[in-house]
C-alpha positions as CSV (number, residue, x, y, z in Angstrom):
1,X,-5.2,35.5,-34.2
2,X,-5.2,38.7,-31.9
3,X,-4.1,38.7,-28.9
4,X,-7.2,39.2,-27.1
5,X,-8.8,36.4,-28.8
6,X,-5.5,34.2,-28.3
7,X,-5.2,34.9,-24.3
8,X,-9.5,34.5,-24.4
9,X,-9.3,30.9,-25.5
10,X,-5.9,29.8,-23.2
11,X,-8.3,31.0,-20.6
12,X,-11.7,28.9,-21.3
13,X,-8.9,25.7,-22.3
14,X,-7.2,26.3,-19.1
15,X,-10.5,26.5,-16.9
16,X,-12.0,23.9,-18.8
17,X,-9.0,21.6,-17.7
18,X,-9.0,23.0,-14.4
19,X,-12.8,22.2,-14.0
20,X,-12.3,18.7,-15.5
21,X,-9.0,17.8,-13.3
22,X,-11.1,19.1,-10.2
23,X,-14.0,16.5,-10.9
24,X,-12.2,13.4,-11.8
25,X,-10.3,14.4,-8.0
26,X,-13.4,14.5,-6.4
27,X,-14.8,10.9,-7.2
28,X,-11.5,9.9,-5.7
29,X,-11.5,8.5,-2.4
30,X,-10.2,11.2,0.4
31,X,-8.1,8.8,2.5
32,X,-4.9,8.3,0.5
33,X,-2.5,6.8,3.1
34,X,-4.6,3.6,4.9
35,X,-6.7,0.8,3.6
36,X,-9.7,0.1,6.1
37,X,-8.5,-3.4,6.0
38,X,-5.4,-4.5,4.7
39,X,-4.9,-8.4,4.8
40,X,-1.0,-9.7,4.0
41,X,0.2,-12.6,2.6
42,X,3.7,-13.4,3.6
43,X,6.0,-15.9,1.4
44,X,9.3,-16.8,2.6
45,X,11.6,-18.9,0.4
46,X,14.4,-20.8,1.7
47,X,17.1,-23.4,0.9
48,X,17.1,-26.2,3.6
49,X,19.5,-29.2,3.3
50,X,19.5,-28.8,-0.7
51,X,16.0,-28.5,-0.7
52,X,13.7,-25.4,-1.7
53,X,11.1,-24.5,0.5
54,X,8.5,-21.8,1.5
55,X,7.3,-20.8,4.5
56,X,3.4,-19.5,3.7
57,X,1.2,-17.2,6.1
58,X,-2.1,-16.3,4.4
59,X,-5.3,-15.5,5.3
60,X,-8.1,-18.1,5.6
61,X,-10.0,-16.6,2.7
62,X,-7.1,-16.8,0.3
63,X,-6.7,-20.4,0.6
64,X,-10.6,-20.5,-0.2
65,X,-10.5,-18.2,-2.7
66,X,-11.8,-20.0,-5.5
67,X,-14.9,-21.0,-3.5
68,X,-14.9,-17.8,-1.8
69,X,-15.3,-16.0,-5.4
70,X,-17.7,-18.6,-6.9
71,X,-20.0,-18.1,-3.9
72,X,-19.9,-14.3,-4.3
73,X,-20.9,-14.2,-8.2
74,X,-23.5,-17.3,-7.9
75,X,-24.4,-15.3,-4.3
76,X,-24.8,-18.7,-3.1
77,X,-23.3,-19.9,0.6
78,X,-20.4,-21.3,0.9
79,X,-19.4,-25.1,0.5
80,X,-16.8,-26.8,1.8
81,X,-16.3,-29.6,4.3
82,X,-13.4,-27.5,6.7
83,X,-15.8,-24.7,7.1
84,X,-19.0,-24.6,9.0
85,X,-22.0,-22.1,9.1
86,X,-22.9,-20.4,12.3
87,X,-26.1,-18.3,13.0
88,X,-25.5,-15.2,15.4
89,X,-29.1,-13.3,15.6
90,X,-29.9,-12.1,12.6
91,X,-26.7,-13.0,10.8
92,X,-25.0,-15.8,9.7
93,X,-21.0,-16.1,9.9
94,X,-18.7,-18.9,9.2
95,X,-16.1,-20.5,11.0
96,X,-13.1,-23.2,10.1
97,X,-13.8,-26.4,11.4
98,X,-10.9,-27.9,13.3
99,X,-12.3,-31.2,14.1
100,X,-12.5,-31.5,9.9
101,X,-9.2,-30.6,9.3
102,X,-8.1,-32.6,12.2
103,X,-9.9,-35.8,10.3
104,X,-9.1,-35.2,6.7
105,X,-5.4,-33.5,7.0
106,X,-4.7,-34.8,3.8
107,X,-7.2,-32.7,2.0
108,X,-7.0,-29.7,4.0
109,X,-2.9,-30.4,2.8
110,X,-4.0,-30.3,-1.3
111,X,-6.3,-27.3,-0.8
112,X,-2.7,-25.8,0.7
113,X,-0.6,-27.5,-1.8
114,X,-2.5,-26.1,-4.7
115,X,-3.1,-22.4,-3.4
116,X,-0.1,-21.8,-4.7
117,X,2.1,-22.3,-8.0
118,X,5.8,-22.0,-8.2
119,X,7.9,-22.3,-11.3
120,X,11.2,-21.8,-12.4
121,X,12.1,-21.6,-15.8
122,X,8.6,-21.8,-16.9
123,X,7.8,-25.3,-15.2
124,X,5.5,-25.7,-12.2
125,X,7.2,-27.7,-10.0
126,X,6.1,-29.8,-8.0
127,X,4.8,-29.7,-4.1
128,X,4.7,-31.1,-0.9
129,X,3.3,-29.8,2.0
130,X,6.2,-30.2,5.1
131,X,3.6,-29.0,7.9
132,X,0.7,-26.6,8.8
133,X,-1.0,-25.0,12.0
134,X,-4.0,-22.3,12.1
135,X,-4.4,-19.2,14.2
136,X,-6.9,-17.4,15.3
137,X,-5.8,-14.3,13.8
138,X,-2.8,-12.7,12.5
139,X,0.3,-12.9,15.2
140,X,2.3,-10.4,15.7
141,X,5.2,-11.5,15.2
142,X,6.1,-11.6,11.8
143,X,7.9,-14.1,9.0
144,X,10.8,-12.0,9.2
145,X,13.2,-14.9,8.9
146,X,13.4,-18.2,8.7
147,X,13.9,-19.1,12.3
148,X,10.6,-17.1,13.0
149,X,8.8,-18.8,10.5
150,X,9.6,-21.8,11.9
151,X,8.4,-21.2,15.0
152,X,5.4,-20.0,13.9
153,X,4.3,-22.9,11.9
154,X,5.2,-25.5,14.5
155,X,3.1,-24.0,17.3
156,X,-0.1,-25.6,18.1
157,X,-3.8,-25.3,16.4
158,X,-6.5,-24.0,18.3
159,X,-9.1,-25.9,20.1
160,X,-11.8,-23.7,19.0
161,X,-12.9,-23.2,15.5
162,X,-11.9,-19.3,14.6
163,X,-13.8,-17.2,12.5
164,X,-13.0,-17.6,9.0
165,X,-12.7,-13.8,7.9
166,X,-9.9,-13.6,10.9
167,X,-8.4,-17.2,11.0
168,X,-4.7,-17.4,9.5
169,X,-3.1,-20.2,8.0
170,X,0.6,-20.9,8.1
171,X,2.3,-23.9,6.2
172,X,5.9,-24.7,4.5
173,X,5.8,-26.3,1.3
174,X,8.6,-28.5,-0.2
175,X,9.3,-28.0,-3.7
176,X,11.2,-30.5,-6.0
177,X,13.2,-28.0,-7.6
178,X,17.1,-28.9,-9.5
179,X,17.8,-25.3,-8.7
180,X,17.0,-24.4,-5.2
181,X,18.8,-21.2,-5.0
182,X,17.3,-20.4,-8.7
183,X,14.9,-17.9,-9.8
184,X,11.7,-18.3,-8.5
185,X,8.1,-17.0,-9.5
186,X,5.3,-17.8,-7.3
187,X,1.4,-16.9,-8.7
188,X,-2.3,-18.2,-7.4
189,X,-3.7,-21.4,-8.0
190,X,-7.1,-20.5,-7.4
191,X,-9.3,-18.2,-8.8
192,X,-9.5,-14.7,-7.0
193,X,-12.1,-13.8,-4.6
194,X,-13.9,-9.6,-4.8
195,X,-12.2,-8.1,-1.2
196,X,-14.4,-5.9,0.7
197,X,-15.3,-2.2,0.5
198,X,-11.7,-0.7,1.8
199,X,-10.1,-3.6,1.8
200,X,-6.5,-4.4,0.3
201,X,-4.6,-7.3,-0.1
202,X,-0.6,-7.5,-0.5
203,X,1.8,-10.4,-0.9
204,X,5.2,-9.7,1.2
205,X,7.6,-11.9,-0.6
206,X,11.2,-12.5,1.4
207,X,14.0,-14.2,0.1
208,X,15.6,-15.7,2.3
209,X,18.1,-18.1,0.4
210,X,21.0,-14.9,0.6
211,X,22.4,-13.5,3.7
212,X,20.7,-11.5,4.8
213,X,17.3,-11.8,3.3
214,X,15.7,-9.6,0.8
215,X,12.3,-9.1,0.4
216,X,10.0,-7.3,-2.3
217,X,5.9,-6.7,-2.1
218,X,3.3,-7.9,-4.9
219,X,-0.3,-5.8,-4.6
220,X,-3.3,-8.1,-5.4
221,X,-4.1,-11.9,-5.1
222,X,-1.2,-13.0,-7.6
223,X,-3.0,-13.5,-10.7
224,X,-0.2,-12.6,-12.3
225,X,3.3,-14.5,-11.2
226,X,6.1,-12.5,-8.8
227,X,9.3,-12.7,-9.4
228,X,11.7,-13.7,-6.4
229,X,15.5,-13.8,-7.3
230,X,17.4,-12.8,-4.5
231,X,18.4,-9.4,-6.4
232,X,19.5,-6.7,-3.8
233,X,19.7,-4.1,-6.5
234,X,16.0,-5.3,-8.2
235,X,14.4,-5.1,-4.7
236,X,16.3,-1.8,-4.1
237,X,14.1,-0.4,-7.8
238,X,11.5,-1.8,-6.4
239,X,10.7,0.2,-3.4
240,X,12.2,3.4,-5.2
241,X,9.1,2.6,-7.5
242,X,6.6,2.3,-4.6
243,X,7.6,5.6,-2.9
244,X,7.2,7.3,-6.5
245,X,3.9,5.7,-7.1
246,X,2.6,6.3,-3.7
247,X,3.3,10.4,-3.8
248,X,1.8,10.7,-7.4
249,X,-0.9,8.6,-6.1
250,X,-1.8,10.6,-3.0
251,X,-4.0,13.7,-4.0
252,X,-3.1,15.4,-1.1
253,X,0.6,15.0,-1.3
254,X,0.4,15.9,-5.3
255,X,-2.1,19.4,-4.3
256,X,0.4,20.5,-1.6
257,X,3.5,19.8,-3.8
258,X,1.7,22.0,-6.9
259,X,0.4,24.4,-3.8
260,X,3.7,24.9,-2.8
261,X,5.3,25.4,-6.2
262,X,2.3,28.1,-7.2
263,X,3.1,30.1,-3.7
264,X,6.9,30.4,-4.5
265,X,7.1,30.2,-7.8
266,X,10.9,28.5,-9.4
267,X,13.1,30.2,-6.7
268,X,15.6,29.9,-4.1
269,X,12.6,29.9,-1.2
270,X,11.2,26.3,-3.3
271,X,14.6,24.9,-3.1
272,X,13.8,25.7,0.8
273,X,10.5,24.4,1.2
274,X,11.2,21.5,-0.8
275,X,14.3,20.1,1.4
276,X,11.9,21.1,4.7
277,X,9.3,19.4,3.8
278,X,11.7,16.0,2.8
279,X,13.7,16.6,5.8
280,X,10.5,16.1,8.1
281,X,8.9,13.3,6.8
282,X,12.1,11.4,6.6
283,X,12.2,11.6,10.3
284,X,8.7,10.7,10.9
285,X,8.9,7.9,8.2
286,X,12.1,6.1,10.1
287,X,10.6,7.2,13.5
288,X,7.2,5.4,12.5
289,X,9.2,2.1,11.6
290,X,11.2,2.2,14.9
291,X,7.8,2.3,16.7
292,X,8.1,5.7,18.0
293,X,5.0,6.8,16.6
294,X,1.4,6.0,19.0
295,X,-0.9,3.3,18.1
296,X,-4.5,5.3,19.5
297,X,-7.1,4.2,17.1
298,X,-7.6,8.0,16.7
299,X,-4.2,8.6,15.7
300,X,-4.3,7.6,11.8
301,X,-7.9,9.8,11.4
302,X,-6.2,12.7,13.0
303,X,-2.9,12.3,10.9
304,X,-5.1,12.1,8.1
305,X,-7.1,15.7,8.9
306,X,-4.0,17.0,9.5
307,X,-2.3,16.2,6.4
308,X,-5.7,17.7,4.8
309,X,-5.3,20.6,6.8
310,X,-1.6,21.5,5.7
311,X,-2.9,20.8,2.0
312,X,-5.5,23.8,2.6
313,X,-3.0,26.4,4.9
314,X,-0.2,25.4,1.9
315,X,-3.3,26.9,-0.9
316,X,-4.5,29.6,1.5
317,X,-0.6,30.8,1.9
318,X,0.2,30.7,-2.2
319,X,-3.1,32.9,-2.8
320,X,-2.6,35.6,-0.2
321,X,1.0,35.5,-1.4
322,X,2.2,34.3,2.1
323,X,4.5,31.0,1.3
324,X,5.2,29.6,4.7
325,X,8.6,29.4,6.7
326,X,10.7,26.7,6.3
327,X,10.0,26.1,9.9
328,X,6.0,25.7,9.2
329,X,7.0,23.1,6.0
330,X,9.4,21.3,8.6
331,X,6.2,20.5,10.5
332,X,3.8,19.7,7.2
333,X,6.7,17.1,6.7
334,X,6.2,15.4,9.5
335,X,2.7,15.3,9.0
336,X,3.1,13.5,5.8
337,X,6.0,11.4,6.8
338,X,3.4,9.7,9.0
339,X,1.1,9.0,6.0
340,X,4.1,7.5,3.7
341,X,4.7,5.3,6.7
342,X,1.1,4.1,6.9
343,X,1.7,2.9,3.3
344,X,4.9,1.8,3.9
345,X,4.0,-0.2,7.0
346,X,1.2,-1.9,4.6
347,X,3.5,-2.8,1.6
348,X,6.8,-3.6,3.3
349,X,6.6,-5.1,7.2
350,X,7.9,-3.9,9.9
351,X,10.0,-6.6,10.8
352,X,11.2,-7.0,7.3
353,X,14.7,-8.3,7.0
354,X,15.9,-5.4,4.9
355,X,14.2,-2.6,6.2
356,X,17.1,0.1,6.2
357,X,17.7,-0.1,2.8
358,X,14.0,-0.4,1.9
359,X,13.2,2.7,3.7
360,X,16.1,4.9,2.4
361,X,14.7,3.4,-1.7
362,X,11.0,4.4,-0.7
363,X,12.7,7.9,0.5
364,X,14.4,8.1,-3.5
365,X,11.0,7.0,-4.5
366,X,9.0,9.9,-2.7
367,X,11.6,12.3,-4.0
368,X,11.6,11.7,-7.8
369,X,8.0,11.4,-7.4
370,X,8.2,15.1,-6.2
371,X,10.2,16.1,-9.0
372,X,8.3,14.9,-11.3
373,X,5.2,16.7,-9.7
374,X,7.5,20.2,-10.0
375,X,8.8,19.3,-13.1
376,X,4.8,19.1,-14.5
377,X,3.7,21.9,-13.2
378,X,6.3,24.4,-14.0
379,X,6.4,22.9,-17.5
380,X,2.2,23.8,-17.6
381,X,3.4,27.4,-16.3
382,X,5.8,27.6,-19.0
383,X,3.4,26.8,-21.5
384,X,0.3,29.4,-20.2
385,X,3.4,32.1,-20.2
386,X,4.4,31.1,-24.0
387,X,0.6,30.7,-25.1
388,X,-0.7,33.5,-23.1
389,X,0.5,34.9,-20.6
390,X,-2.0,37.4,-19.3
391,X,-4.3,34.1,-18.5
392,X,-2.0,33.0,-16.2
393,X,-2.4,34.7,-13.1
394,X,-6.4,33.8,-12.8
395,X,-5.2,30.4,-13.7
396,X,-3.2,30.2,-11.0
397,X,-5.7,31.7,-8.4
398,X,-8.4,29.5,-10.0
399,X,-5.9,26.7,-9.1
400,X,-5.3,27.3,-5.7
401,X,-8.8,27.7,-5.4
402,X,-10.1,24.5,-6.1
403,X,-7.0,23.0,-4.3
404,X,-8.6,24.9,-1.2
405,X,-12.2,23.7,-1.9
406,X,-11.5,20.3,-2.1
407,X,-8.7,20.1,1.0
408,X,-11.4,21.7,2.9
409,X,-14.1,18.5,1.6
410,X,-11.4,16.5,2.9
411,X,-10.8,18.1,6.2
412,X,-14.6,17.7,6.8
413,X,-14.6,14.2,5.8
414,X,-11.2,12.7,7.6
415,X,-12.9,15.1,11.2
416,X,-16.4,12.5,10.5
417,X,-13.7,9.2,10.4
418,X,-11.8,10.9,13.4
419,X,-15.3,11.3,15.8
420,X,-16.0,7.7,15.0
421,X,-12.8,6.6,15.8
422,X,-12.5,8.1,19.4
């Protein structure tokens, strides 16, 4: 084949990949670092006396969940003799119904008993709930050991009847186990329920049979069973996972990564950037968990532009051949730091037992995930060099174009969330 004809086609493959990489990004969602709603489930297991227990805090709608799901596809109301109906103008909203629980305790304790299953070695075993109290909503203090959790389910119910969508439910479970401090798996007994538009749920599993306490993170309503065996070096994987997930994830991490590896191309200066840029949001990302960070409800929308914006100066810079300082990278770090710590915050806990280690293994995480990001698109360079290579310079601009266009959709989207929020 000529050469002409040889560059001609590696330059109608590469914009045709270029174009078809750029759409399947924009029917992604701009906001890459926090769910609108994200609703936790905390499970702490412990060894008490010889016996195995766990300490549950769950959302209201999680222990309802298979009625909460039927009454979504049928698109019927919802039936159930601990909730009650309650018509506010022109809508209707319910609300847990204390005085039933108070009267049928034993009930309300099944419905507890069987939101859950744990097993070890592939037999359910059996349950028995130890004690239960409801909250309004979600305290702020958290199950982060098993003194807390104590406190926290013997305090007492409320006298008024909370809304259901807030209400939180806190129980310890006995379980007849022969091997208390055992391998554990924990999965849901009801059927799952369809969350909300920009709503998550995660399951913050802590061990707390070793000293000091482990804990790991399940997405999703545990259709599927966890694991929980006490494993420091599991856990540690874990979390290196989730920061590698969560940065090949993130669009905007991922376009400023390739943006910055297009500006400098493989030299000393990347090396640079790269160690700025992971040098800044390590600080924001420990900062954020030792509460240094603000908690304005305009702070996450503006985080969010700004991250978009740094996205768009880091494309901007590569195309007009101006890279940045290490200085300006520093800052984008910090920038982004706050965003990993938004996910962080939502996956791990704040008050989880293990948070040093967790953080420094979501750090690893975030790194290899930026490798890996490097390592693709300087192996895509190679290739449009060896195939050919007069096609890769408009690649490259056509690139940094769309990563432009669509940081700048974003900017003008994450401004509109950052208006309504002040």
């Amino acid at each position: 084949m000529p050469q002409s004809r040889k560059c001609t086609s590696a330059l109608n493959f590469a914009f045709f990949s270029l174009f078809y990489v750029l759409a399947m990004l924009l029917t992604q969602p701009a906001g890459a670092h926090f769910s609108d709603g994200t609703k936790v489930r905390t499970i702490l297991v412990a060894e008490e006396n010889g016996i195995l227990v766990a300490y549950v805090r769950a959302p209201a709608p999680l222990v309802f969940s298979d009625l909460v799901g039927k009454a979504q596809v049928d698109q019927t109301p919802l039936e159930s003799p601990f909730l009650r109906l309650e018509t506010t103008g022109t809508s209707n909203r319910y609300r847990l119904n204390m005085g039933a629980i108070a009267e049928d305790r034993s009930s309300f304790e099944t419905r507890l008993t069987e939101a859950l299953v744990f097993s070890q070695a592939g037999l359910d075993l059996s349950a028995k709930i130890a004690g239960f109290t409801v909250h309004m909503q979600r305290p702020q203090s958290e199950f982060g050991s098993l003194s807390a959790a104590k406190t926290a389910v013997a305090e007492p119910p409320p006298r008024l009847d909370p809304l259901f969508g807030q209400a939180v439910v806190d129980y310890v479970v006995q379980l007849d186990s022969q091997d208390p401090l055992g391998i554990l798996s924990v999965r849901a007994g009801y059927g799952p329920l369809i969350p909300g538009p920009g709503v998550a749920i995660d399951n913050h599993l802590i061990d707390a049979r070793v000293n000091p306490p482990v804990s790991l993170t399940a997405p999703g309503q545990l259709e599927q069973p966890a694991v929980i065996d006490g494993s420091r070096l599991s856990t540690f994987g874990h979390f290196v996972f989730q920061g590698a997930l969560h940065i090949v994830e993130g669009l905007d991490h991922v376009l400023l990564v390739i943006a910055m590896a297009l500006g400098v191309g493989a030299t000393r200066k990347l090396i640079y950037l790269v160690t700025a840029f992971t040098l800044g949001h390590s600080v924001t990302l420990i900062a954020t968990f030792l509460g240094a960070t603000p908690t304005w409800p305009w702070f996450v929308p503006a985080v969010e532009a700004a991250i978009a914006a740094s996205v768009l100066y880091a494309a901007v810079a590569a195309m007009i051949h101006r890279s940045g300082s290490v200085l300006v990278f520093t800052g984008i770090g910090l920038l982004h730091g706050l965003g990993f710590s938004f996910v962080l915050g939502d996956i791990l806990g704040r008050d989880a037992p293990d948070l040093v280690p967790a953080l420094l293994a979501f750090n690893i995480g975030i790194e290899l995930g930026q490798l890996a990001i490097l390592a693709a698109t300087w192996s895509i360079v190679f290739f449009m060099k060896q195939l050919a290579e007069p096609a890769l310079k408009p690649v490259r601009l056509g690139a940094l174009t769309g990563i432009a266009l669509l940081s700048s959709w974003w900017i003008a989207e994450r401004l509109n969330g950052l208006v309504y929020s002040i």
